[in-house]
C-alpha positions as CSV (number, residue, x, y, z in Angstrom):
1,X,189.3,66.5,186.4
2,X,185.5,67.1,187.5
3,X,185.0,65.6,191.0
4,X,182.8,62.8,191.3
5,X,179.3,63.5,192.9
6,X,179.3,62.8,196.2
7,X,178.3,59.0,196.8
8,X,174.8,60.2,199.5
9,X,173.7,62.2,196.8
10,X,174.1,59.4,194.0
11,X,172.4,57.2,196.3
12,X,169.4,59.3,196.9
13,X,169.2,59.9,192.7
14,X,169.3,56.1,192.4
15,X,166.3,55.8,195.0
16,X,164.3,58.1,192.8
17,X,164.4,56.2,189.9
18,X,164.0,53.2,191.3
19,X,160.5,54.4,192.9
20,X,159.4,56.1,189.9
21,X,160.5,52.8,188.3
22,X,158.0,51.1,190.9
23,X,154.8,53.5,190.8
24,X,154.9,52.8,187.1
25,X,153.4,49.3,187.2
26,X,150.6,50.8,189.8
27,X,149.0,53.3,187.0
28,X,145.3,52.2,186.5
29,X,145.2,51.0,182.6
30,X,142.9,53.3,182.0
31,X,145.5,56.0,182.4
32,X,148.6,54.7,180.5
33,X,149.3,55.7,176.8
34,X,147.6,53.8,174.7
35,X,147.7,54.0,170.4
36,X,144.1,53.0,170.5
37,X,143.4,56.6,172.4
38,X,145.4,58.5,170.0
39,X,144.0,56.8,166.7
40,X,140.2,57.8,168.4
41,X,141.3,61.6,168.9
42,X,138.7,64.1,167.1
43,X,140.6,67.1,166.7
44,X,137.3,68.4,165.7
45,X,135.7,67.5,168.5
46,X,138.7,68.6,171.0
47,X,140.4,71.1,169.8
48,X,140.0,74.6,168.9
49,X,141.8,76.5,166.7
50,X,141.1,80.5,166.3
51,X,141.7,81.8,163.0
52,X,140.9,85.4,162.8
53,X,138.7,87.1,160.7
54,X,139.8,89.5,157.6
55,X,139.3,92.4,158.1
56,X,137.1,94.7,155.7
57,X,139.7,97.1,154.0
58,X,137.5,100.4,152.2
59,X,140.5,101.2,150.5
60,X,140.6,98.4,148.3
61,X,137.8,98.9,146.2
62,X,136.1,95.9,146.9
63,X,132.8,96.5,148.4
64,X,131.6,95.9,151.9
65,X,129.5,92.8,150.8
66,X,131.0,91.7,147.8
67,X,133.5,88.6,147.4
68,X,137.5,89.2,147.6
69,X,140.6,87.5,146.5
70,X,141.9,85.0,149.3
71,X,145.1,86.6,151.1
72,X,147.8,84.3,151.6
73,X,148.1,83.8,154.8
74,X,144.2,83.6,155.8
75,X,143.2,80.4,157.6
76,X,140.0,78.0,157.5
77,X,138.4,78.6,160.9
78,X,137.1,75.1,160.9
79,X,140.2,73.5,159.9
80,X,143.2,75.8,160.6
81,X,144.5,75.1,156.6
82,X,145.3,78.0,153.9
83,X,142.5,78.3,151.8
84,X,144.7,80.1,149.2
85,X,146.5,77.2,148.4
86,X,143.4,75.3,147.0
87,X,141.5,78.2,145.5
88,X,139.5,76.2,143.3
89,X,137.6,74.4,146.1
90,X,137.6,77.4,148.4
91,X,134.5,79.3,150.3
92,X,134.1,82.5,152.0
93,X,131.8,84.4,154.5
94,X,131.4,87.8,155.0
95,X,130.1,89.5,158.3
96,X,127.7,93.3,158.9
97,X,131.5,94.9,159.5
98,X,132.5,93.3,156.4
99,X,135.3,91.3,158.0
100,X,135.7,87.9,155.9
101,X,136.2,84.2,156.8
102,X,137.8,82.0,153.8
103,X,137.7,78.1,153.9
104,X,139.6,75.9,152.5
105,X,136.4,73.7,151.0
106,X,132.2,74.1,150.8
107,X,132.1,71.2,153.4
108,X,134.3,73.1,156.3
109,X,131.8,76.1,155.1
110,X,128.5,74.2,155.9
111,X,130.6,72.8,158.9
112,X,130.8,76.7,159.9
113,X,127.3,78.1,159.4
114,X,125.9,75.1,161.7
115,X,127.9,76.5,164.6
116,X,129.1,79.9,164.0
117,X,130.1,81.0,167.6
118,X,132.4,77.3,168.1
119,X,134.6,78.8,165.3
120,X,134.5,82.4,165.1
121,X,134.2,85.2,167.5
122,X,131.2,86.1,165.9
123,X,127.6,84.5,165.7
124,X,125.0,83.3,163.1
125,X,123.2,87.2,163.1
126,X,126.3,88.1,161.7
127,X,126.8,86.2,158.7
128,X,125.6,88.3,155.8
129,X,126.3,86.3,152.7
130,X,128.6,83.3,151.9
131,X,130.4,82.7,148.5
132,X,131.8,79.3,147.1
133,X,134.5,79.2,144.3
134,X,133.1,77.6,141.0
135,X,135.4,74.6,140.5
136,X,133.9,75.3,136.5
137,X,134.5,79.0,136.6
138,X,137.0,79.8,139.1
139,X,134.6,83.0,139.7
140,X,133.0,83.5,143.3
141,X,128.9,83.0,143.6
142,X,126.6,83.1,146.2
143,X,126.9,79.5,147.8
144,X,122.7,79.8,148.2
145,X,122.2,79.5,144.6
146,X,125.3,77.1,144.0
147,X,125.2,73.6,142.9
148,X,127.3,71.0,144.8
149,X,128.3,67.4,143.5
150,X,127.9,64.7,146.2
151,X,129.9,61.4,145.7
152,X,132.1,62.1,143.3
153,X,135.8,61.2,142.5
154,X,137.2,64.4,142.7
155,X,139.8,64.6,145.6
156,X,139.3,68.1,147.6
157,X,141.8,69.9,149.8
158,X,141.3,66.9,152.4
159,X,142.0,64.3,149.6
160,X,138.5,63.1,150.1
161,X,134.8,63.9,147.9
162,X,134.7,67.9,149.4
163,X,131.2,68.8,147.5
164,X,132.9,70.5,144.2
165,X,130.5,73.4,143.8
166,X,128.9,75.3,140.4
167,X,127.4,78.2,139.8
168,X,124.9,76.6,137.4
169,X,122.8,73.5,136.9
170,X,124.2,72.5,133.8
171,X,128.1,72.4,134.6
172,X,127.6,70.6,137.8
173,X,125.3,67.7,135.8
174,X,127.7,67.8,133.0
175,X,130.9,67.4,136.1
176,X,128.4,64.6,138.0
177,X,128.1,62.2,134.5
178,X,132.3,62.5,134.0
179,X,133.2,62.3,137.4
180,X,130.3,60.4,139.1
181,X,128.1,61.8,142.2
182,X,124.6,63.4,142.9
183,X,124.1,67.0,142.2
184,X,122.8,69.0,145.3
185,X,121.2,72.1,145.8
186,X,123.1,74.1,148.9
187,X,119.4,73.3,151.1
188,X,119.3,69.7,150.7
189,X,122.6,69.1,151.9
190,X,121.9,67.4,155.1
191,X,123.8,67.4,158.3
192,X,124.1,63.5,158.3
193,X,126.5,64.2,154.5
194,X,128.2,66.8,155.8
195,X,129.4,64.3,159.2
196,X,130.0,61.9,156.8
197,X,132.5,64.0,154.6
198,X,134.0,65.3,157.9
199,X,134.7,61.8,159.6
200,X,136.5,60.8,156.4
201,X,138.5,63.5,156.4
202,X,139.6,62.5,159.7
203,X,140.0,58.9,159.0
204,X,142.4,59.5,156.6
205,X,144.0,62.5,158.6
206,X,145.1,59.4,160.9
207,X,147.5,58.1,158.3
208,X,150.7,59.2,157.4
209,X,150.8,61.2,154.2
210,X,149.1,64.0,154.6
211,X,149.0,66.5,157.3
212,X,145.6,68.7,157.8
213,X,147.6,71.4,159.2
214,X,150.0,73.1,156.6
């Protein structure tokens, strides 16, 4: 049979716990756990999450500058998600070494060309074109010339309105009257719709369901 401890040293343990016990009720309130705190979290605003570039391959026939197929395990730098898994709403930029970041939606891509540097280890002098999928298509175009519906009630990777986007005027008008929304041209989406389609991402990030990070 195992010896008991020996009755000093169970003593002393006890005398720990009780002042831990004690210190507890002298925490400010301003430091204790509190749901409210975690519920406010912006894991945009806090946390940073490094997804690497592609890398350019010469080999594959693609060229330097042109569009490529999503590899499976690539990440949204904005996000963390896999953008191959939602191909229809998904965006890509390519950089001078020909290196490519994919995203997941056109909103985490507007979200990236405002601040370049915050999610990638390069900069805005970089960039070199950017590509969005046409939801109508499934083709790549240049997200410059795209069309983008505003407001509709298509659900995007993020279950919430993600800015479907069309390679022509006439498929996004014709997607706008089914579905609802405002059809946008890629320079008059403002900052202030682009924070808007981010916070309700989050918002609903906060309830069970759904997890941003897959």
């Amino acid at each position: 049979m195992k010896p008991s401890p020996p009755r000093h040293r169970v003593s002393w343990l006890l005398g720990l716990i009780a002042i831990a016990g004690i210190a507890g009720w002298f925490v400010p309130q301003s430091l204790r756990h509190e749901p409210s705190t975690v519920a406010a979290f912006d894991p945009m605003e806090d946390v940073c999450i490094v997804a690497p570039a592609t890398p350019w391959d010469p080999a594959s026939g693609i060229a330097r500058f042109e569009p490529r197929p999503i590899p499976a395990e690539a990440r949204c730098p904005v996000c963390g998600m896999y953008p191959a898994r939602y191909p229809r709403w998904a965006a890509q930029v390519i950089f001078q070494d020909g290196a490519t970041h994919f995203f997941d939606s056109p909103v985490n891509l507007l979200v990236f060309l405002r601040r370049v540097e915050r999610y990638s280890t390069y900069d805005e002098s970089d960039v070199v074109a950017a590509f969005i999928n046409d939801v109508a298509s499934d083709t790549w175009s240049a997200a410059r010339d795209a069309y983008f519906v505003h407001g509709s009630d298509a659900l995007g990777p993020m279950r919430e309105g993600n800015l479907p986007a069309f390679a022509n005027l006439e498929a996004a008008q014709a997607f706008a009257t089914q579905r609802g929304g405002q059809v946008l041209r890629f320079d008059t989406i403002t900052n202030e719709i682009v924070d808007s389609l981010v916070h309700d991402a989050h918002r609903h990030k906060a309830h069970p369901g759904h997890d941003h990070h897959h």
